[in-house]
N, C-alpha and C positions, 0 to 999 in steps of 0.2 A: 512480595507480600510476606510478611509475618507467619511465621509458622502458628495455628492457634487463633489470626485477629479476630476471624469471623464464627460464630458459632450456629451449628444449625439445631432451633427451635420448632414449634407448633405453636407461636405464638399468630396472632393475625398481621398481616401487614399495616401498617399506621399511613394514614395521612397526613401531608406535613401539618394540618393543626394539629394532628394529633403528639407529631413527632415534636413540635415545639412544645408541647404540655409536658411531653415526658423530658426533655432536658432542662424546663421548669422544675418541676417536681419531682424528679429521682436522681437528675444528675446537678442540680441547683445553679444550672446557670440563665441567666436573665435573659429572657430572649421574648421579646415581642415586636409589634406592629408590622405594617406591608414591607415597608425597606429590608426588616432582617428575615421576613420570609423570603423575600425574592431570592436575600442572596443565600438563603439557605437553598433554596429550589435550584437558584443556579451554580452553587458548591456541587451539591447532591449529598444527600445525607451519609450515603455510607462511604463515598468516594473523601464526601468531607468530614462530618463530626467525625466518624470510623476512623480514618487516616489519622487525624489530627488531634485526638485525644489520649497520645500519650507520646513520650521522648523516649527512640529508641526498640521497646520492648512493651508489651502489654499493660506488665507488671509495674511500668512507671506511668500510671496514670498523670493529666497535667490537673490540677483545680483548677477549673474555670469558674468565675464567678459571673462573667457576662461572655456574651456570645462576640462581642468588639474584640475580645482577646483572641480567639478561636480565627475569627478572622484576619485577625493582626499572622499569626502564624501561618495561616493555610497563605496567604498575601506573599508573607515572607520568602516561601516555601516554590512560588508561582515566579518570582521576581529573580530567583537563584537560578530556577531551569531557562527564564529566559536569557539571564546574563551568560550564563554557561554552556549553552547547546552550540552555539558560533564557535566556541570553541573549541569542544572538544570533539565537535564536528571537522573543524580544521585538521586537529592532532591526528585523527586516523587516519586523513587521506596522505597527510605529509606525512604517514609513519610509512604509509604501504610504500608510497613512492620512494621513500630512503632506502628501504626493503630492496624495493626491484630495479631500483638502480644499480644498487652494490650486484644482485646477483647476476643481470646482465652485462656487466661491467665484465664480471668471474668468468661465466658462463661461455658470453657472443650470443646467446640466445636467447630467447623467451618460451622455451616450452616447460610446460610442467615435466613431462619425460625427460630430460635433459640436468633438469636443477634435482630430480626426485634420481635418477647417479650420482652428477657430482658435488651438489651442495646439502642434497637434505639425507647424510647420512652420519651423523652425532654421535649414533648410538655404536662405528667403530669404534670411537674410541676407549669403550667399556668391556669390551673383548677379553677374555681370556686366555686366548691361545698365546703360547709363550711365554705366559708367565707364570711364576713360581708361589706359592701362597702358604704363610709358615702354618697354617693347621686349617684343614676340610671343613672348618666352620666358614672362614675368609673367602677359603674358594668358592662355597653353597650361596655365601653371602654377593660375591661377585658377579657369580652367576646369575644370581636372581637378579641384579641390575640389570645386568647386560640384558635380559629377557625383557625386561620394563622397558628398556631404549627402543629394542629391535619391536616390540609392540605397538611403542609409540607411534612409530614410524610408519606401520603395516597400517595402524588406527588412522594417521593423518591420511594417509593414500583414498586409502576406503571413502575419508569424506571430503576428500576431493570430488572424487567420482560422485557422490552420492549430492553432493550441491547440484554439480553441473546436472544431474539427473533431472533434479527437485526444480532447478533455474528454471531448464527446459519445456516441462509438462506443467509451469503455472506461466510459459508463452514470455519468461524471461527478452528482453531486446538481445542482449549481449549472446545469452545459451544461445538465442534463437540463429542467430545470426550465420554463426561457427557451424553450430552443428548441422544444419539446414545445410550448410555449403560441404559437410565433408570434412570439416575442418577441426583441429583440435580448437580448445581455448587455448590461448596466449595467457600467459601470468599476468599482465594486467586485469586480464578478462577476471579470471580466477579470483584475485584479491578482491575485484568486486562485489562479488557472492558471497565470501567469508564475512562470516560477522566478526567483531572485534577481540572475543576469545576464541574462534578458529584461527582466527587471525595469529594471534598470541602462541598455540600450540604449534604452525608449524613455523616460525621465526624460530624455536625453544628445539627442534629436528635441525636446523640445519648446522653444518658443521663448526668447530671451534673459529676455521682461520675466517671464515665468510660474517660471522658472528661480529669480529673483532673488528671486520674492514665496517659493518654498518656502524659501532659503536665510536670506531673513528670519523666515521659520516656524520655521525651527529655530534660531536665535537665533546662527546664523553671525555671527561678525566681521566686518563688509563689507570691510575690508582683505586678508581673510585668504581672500574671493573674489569675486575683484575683476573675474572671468570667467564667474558663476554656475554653476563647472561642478564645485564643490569635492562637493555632494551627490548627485552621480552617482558619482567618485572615492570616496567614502567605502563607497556600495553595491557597486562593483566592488575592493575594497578587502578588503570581510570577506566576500564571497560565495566565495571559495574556503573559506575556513575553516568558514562555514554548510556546505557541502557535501560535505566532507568530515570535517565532524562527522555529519551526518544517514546518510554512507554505512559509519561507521564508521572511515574510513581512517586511518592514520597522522597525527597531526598536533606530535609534540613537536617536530620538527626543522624543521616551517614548508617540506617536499617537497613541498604540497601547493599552495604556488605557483604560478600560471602565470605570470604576466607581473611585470614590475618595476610596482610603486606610482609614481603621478606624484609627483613632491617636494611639489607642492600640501598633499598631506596630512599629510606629516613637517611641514613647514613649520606650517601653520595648529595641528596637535598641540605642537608646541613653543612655538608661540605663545601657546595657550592653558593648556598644563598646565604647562608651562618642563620637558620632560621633550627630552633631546635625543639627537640619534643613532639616530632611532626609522628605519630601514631592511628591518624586516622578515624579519630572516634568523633571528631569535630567536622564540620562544614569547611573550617576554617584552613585545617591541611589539606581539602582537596583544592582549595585555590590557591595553596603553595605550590601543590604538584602541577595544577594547570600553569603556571606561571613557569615555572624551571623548565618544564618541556616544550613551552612557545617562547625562553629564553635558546634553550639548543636547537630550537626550530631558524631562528634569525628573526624570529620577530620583532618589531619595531618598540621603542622604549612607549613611545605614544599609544598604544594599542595595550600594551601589556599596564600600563598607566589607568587606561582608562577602563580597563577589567576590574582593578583593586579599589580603585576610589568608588565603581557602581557597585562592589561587595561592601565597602566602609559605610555607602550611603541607605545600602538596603539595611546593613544592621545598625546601625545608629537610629533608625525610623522602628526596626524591632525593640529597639531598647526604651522605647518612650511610650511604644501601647501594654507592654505584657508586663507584670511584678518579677522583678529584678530578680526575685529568687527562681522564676523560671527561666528567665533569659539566662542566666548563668550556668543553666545546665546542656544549654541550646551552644551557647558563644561563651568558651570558656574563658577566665580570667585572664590565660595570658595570652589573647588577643590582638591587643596594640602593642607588644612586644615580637609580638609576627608580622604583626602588618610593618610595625615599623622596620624591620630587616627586612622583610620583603620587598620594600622602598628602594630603599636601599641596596639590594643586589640588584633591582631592575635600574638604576641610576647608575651602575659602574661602567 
């Protein structure tokens, strides 16, 4: 949600006549009879007009002039989480399992104590001992990494523990299972419980070589990461949008961003699909990114086909109820210059 969307008042609560009288006559949009009550009753007003009255940020209010536009968008909006929850539902199960292949591959085991020795320890390599640093600023500077890494890492342990805790005492199946018998959880279990950016933090702990072998699993470009650190990038990449598909929230305007994308991943996506300008401010690069990571997955050209033509079909259906000068700020101009490379890498 929006920092700011909602404001609290001492106004009285409205009833939806009332609610549609005020988007008649304060916010000037046309809204009458039973049909658009309904589907305003079954929007919900603040879940929908709230949501749905502006691109992005507060401060870009959209003009609506009829309430058929409103719902054109929230429709749009409805039509995108459905097309996209299969999949990026998919991408995290087949990330964890890439994950915990490679490290029991390494390993021979599956204990979290076992991989928390010999794979999830990253932050050696930031170490200072033994080397030499040409002025106490570089060294303080060094230091201070090195303390960030070994944090990390103290941090990741701690919620480990503190999931299987939380699993546990809300009668989890998996916690329940293990710990009832005595037993640890197994890393299967484990990646269970993690949500998509725990998930993401402890991939970003484990060490260079183990990193490199998953990036090779997924059939990464070595050029294209040349730092093993493009498959953590890609997890914390689409984890906002997993989760705010799974909560329902707005996502045609891409608000649901926290943080900027490292270029790593535009980069390595233009790399491999020749799609460019992929920046994330659009709808439109999160179904590039969905696409390139269920290309490394081995998915089927027919699947990844049939993802891009029901995103071509739901905005082409956008572009025929809303004025043009909104939709362009929604589905930016160079759109069929995406899609159409997008095509295109999925047909090679």
């Amino acid at each position: 949600m929006y920092k700011g969307e909602y404001k609290v008042t001492n106004t009285r609560p409205k009833t939806i006549n009332s609610l549609m009288k005020y988007l008649r006559d304060k916010k000037g949009i046309h809204i009458e009879g039973s049909s658009q009550k309904k589907r305003l009753m079954n929007i919900g007003y603040y879940h929908g007009y709230k949501g749905y009255r502006y691109i992005n940020k507060p401060s870009k209010q959209i003009p609506y002039s009829d309430f058929e536009e409103l719902l054109a968008i929230y429709d749009f909006d409805s039509q995108l989480k459905s097309l996209f929850y299969p999949c990026v539902m998919k991408i995290e199960t087949a990330l964890k399992s890439y994950v915990l292949e490679t490290m029991v591959a390494s390993t021979h085991s599956d204990s979290f104590n076992d991989a928390y020795t010999m794979l999830l320890d990253n932050y050696k390599m930031f170490s200072t001992t033994g080397k030499t640093f040409k002025t106490d600023k570089d060294r303080e500077k060094a230091e201070t990494k090195f303390k960030h890494e070994l944090k990390k890492r103290l941090d990741l342990r701690n919620r480990i523990y503190k999931v299987q805790t939380d699993a546990f005492g809300n009668d989890n199946k998996i916690a329940g299972h293990f710990l009832s018998h005595d037993m640890n959880i197994p890393l299967w279990g484990i990646f269970e419980l993690l949500s998509l950016g725990e998930f993401g933090h402890f991939v970003s702990c484990l060490n260079y070589n183990c990193r490199v072998s998953i990036s090779k699993e997924l059939g990464i470009t070595p050029s294209d990461d040349t730092n093993a650190m493009l498959p953590q990038r890609l997890i914390y990449s689409i984890k906002d949008l997993r989760n705010s598909i799974a909560h329902n929230d707005v996502i045609f305007d891409t608000r649901f961003r926290t943080g900027n994308i490292d270029k790593q991943v535009s980069n390595a996506i233009l790399n491999a699909t020749g799609v460019s300008n992929v920046n994330f401010t659009t709808i439109t690069d999160y179904l590039v990114l969905i696409i390139y990571i269920m290309k490394l997955l081995g998915e089927t050209k027919t699947e990844m086909k049939r993802v891009i033509n029901g995103y071509t079909d739901i905005v082409e259906k956008l572009r025929t109820q809303i004025p043009i000068s909104v939709f362009n700020q929604i589905i930016y101009t160079d759109n069929n210059a995406k899609i159409k490379a997008l095509k295109a890498f999925v047909g090679k």
